[in-house]
C-alpha positions as CSV (number, residue, x, y, z in Angstrom):
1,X,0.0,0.0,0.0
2,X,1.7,3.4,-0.7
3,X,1.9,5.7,1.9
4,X,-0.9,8.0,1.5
5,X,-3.4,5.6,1.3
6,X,-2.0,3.9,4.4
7,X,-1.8,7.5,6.3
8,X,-5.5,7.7,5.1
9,X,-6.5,4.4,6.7
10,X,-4.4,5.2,10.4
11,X,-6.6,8.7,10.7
12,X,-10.1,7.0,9.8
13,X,-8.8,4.0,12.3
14,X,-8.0,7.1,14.7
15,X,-10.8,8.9,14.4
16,X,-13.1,5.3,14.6
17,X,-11.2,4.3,17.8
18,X,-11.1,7.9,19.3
19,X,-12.6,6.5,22.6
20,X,-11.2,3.0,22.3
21,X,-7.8,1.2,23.1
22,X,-6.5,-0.3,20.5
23,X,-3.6,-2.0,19.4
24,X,-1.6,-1.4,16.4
25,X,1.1,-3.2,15.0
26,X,3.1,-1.1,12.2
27,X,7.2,-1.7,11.1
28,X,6.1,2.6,9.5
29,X,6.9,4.1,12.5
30,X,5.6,7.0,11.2
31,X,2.1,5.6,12.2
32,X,3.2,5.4,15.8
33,X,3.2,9.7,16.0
34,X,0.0,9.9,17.4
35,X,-0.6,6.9,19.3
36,X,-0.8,7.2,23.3
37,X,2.0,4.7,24.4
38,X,4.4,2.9,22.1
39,X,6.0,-0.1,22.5
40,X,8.9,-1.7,21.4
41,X,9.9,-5.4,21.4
42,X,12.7,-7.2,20.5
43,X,13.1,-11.1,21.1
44,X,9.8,-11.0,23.0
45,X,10.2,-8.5,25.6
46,X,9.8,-4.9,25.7
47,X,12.9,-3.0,25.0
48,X,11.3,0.7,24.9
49,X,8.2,2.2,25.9
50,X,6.6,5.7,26.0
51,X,5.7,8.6,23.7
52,X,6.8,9.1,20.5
53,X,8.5,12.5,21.5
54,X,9.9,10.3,24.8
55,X,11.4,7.5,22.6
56,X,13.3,10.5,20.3
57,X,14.6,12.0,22.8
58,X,15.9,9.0,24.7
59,X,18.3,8.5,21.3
60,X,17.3,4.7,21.7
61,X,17.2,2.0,19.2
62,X,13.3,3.4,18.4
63,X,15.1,7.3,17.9
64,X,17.4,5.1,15.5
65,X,15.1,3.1,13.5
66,X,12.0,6.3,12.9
67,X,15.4,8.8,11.9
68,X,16.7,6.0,9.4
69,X,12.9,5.1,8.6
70,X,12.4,9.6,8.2
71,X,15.5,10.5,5.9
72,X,13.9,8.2,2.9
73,X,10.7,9.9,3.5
74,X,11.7,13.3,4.3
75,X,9.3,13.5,8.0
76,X,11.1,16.3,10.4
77,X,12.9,14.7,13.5
């Protein structure tokens, strides 16, 4: 799916869910900007967990992969 379809589909899932928890598996990380709490896992357990702005400014291995993930598709950082 290219991305602005998929961008499409994560604001009406948003907007569907406003009131609901949900949980959302993405490897985009640019669909993890507005979720509440983001986790990351690696061999089973939790590695990372918090906000998008948290994880960035930790300058973990999330900060790593959404910079690498953001220079192909030009998102600021």
């Amino acid at each position: 799916m290219d991305p602005l379809s998929e961008a499409k589909i994560n604001e009406l899932m948003l907007n569907a869910a406003a009131d609901k928890t949900v949980i959302f598996i993405s490897h985009r990380l640019s669909a993890t900007l507005k979720a509440d709490r983001i986790y990351l896992f690696e061999h089973g357990k939790i590695t990372e967990q918090g906000t998008h702005d948290e994880l960035v400014k930790r300058n973990g291995k999330y900060a790593n992969m959404y910079k690498k993930q953001a220079e192909k598709y030009d998102y600021a950082f």
